[in-house]
C-alpha positions as MATLAB code, in Angstrom:
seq = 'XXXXXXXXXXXXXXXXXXXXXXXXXXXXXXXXXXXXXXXXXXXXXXXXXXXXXXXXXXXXXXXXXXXXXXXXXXXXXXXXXXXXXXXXXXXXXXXXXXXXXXXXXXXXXXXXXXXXXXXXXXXXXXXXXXXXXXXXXXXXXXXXXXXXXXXXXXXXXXXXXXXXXXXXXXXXXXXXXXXXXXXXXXXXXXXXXXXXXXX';
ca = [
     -60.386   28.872    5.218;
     -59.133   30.807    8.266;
     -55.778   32.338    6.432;
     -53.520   32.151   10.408;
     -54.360   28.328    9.915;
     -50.390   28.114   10.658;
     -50.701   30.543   13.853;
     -52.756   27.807   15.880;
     -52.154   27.781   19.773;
     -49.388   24.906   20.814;
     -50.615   23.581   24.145;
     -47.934   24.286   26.758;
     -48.125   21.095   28.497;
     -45.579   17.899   28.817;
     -44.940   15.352   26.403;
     -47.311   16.284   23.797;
     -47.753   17.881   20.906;
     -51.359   19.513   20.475;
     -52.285   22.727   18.475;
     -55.123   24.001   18.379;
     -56.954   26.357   15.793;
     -60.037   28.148   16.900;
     -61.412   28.632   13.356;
     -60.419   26.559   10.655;
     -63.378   27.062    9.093;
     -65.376   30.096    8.215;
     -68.773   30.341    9.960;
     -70.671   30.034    6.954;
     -68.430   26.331    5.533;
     -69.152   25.069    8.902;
     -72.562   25.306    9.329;
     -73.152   24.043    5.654;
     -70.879   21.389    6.940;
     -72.512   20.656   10.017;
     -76.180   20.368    8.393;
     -75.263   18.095    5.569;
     -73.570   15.816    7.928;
     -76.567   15.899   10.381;
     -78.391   14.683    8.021;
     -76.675   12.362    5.419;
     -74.231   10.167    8.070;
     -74.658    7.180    8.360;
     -75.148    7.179   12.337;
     -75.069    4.296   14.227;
     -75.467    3.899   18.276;
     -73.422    0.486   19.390;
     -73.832   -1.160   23.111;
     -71.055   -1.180   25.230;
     -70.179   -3.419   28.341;
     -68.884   -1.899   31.647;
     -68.064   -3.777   34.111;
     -69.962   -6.630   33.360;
     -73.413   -4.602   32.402;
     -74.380   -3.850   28.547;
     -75.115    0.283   27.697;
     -76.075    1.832   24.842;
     -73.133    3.775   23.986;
     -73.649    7.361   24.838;
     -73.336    9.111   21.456;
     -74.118    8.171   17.998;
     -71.110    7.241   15.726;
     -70.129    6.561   12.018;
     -67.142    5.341   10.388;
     -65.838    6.650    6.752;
     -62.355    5.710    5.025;
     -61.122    5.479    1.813;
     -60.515    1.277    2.387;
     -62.014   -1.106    4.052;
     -60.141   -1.447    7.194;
     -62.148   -1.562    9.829;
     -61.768    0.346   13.489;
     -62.389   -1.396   16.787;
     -62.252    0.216   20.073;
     -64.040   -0.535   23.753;
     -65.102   -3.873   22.083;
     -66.732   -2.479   19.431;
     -65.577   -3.440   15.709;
     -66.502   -0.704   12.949;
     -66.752   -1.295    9.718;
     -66.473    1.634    7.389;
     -68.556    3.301    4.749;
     -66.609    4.911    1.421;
     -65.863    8.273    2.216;
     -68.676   10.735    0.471;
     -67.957   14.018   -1.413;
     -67.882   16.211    1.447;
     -65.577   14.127    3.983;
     -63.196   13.883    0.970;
     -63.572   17.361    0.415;
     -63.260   18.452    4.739;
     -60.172   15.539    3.969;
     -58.891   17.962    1.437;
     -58.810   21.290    2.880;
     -57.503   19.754    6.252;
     -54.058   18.191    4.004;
     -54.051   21.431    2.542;
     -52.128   22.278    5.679;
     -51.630   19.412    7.238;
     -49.980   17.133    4.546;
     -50.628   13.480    5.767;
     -52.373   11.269    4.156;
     -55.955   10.697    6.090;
     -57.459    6.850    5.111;
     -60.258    7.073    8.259;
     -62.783    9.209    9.953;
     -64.311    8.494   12.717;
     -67.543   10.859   13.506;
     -69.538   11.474   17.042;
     -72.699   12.823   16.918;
     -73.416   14.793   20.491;
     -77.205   14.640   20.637;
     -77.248   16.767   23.750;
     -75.392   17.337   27.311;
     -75.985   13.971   28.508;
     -74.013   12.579   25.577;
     -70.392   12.346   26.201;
     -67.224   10.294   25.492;
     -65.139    8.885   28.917;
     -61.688    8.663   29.258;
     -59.797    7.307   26.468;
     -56.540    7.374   24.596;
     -56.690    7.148   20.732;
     -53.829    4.458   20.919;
     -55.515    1.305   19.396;
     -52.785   -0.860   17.611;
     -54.183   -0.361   13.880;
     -53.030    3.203   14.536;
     -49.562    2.568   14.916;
     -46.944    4.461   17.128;
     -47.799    8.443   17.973;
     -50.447    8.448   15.648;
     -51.611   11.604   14.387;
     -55.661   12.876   15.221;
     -57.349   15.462   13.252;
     -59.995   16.614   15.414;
     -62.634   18.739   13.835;
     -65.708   20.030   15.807;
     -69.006   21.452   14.305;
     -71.648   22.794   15.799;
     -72.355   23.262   20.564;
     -69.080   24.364   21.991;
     -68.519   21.318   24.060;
     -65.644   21.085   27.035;
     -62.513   19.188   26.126;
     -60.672   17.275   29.470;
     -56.910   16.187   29.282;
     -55.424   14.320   32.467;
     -51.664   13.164   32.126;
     -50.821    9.825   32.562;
     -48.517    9.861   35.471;
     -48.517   12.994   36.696;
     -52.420   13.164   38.733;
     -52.284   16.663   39.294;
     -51.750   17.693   35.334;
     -55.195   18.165   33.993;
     -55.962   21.071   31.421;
     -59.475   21.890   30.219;
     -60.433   24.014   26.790;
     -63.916   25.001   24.518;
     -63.672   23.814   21.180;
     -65.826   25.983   19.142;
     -68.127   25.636   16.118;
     -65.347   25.041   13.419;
     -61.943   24.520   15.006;
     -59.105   22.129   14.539;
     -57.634   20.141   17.110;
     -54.434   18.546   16.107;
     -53.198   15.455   18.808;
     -49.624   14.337   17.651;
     -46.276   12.827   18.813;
     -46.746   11.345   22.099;
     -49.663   12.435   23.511;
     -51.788    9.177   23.268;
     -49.265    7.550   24.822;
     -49.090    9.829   27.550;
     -52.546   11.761   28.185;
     -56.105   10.397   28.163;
     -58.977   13.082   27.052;
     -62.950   13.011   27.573;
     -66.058   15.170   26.176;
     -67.617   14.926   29.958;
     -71.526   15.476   30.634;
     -72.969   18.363   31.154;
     -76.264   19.505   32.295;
     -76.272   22.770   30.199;
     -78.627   22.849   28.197;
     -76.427   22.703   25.199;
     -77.370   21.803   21.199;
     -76.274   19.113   19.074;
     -72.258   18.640   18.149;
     -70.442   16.739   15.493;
     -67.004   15.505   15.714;
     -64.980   14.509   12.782;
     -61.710   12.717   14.182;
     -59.802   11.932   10.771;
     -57.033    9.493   11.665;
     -54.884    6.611    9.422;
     -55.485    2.781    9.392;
     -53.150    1.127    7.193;
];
């Protein structure tokens, strides 16, 4: 564990609270990390509908808690698997320093650059008002988009690198959208581990 944990970079943007911490984990707990979850997730790939027209959904996805509330977004209902040792023990070290009480994870699997996640807030009603998102990334450096709300012109763009912590808080899912865009680097595959509550 990265010992300036409590030295991550506040975003200086309008009405939100985002912090960001560039190596939560030591290089050597996140790839052990990011091989056994490669391997023993449950991934799934659901279809989406846009605009009338059914996709498969660009990524491959898994849901973990510690009940069994499920998680619906874009039409899609999720219900989740027990968490396993090592989400409850990622869960752990991430309360360590960020004492709230984590009951869901929901995990992306980036296969590759064409495998992305459009613009979205995380502000489905099951996660209450100003819900807090533990964002934890493992593996290709993928680009992260913000866009405010209301203000077109405020748009920020950052890396977030092979075991880092992205903390979205207060009201920024009421008041930014964010997106993992395509790329056409050729760029490896990324897990995302988005711990979150559902009551």
């Amino acid at each position: 564990m990265n010992t300036d944990f409590k030295k991550g970079n506040h975003l200086d943007l309008p009405d939100c609270d985002i912090i960001y911490y560039p190596k939560f984990f030591s290089r050597p707990k996140a790839d052990s990390y990011f091989k056994d979850l490669l391997t023993n997730t449950a991934w799934q790939q659901d279809n989406i509908k846009i605009f009338g027209k059914v996709y498969a959904q660009p990524r491959l996805t898994a849901l973990y808690a510690s009940n069994d509330k499920p998680y619906s977004y874009s039409n899609i209902i999720m219900k989740p698997h027990l968490f396993t040792d090592m989400l409850l023990d990622i869960k752990s070290e991430l309360e360590k320093y960020h004492p709230h009480d984590f009951t869901t994870c929901l995990l992306n699997l980036y296969r590759n650059g064409r495998d992305s996640n459009g613009w979205h807030a995380d502000n489905e009603k099951e996660l209450g008002k100003n819900p807090v998102i533990a964002s934890i990334s493992l593996g290709a450096e993928r680009t992260f988009h913000l866009k405010h709300n209301k203000i077109p012109d405020l748009k920020h763009k950052m890396i977030l690198e092979h075991g880092s912590l992205l903390i979205m808080q207060g009201e920024t899912q009421n008041m930014w959208k964010h997106q993992i865009p395509k790329t056409a680097k050729a760029v490896g595959e990324r897990i995302n581990l988005t711990f979150r509550v559902i009551n």
